[in-house]
Phi, psi and omega in degrees: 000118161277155182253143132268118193236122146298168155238129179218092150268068176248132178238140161255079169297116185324136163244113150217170169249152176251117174263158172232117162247145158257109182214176180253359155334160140271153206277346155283339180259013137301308164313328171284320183288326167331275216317288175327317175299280182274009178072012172300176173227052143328120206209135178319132147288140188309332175217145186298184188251117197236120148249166170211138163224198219280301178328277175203176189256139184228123194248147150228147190278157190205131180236126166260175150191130172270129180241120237262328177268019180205006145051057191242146166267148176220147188223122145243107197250153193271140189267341175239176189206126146251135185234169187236139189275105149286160169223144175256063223243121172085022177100323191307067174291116190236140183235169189196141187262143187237148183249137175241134159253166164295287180256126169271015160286346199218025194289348166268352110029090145316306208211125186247152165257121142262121180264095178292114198166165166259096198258151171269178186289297188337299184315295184306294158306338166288321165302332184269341161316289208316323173278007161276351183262004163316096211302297186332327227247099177291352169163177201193111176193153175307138173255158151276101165304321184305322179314319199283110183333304202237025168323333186280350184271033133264085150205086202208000000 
């Protein structure tokens, strides 16, 4: 009797697009202006996007929105986190600030937008216009996910 085994070498990889914007916002009054801007509903999520390793711990603020007739999740995630180290050495206190990124490939990224979907170019290019007219928003543009090292901490 013969045996036969399949292999079912199957990946699902997310399709989504990625924008990087730049600015010097705080990530609510960005989230306001998307919303103004793009008719979006950008909303806090009840909990950040947390890594932790031996080292330290990082919350990145994280915003959603489902947009319900083209049925795409959109993430606007903060690309840094600065927590400040203190030491307490000899009466000194000397303190120092550490920046954690998401993608550390992309640290001048302030902000990234992911839109989860099979979204087309037009679309994506119509969205990062509208956020270059942001008078605040120093630019706005398509990422290559594919490009990226650590592409999997956008996957949540």
């Amino acid at each position: 009797m013969q045996i036969h085994a399949l292999d079912f070498d199957i990946s699902f990889e997310e399709i989504f697009s990625l924008i990087g914007i730049h600015t010097v916002l705080e990530d609510y009054k960005l989230a306001y202006l998307l919303n103004k801007n793009l008719q979006t509903r950008f909303s806090k999520t009840a909990e950040e996007l947390k890594f932790e390793n031996e080292k330290n711990e990082a919350c990145f603020s994280l915003y959603q929105y489902k947009e319900t007739n083209c049925e795409y999740d959109w993430h606007l995630i903060s690309n840094s986190v600065r927590t400040e180290n203190s030491n307490n050495t000899s009466e000194l206190l000397l303190s120092s600030e550490i920046t954690t990124y998401l993608i550390p490939e992309k640290k001048k990224v302030d902000y990234f937008i992911k839109i989860s979907g099979d979204t087309n170019y037009n679309y994506v290019a119509e969205v990062i216009e509208k956020i270059k007219k942001i008078d605040q928003v120093v630019t706005a543009y398509r990422i290559d996910k594919n490009s990226l090292k650590s592409k999997d901490f956008l996957t949540f």
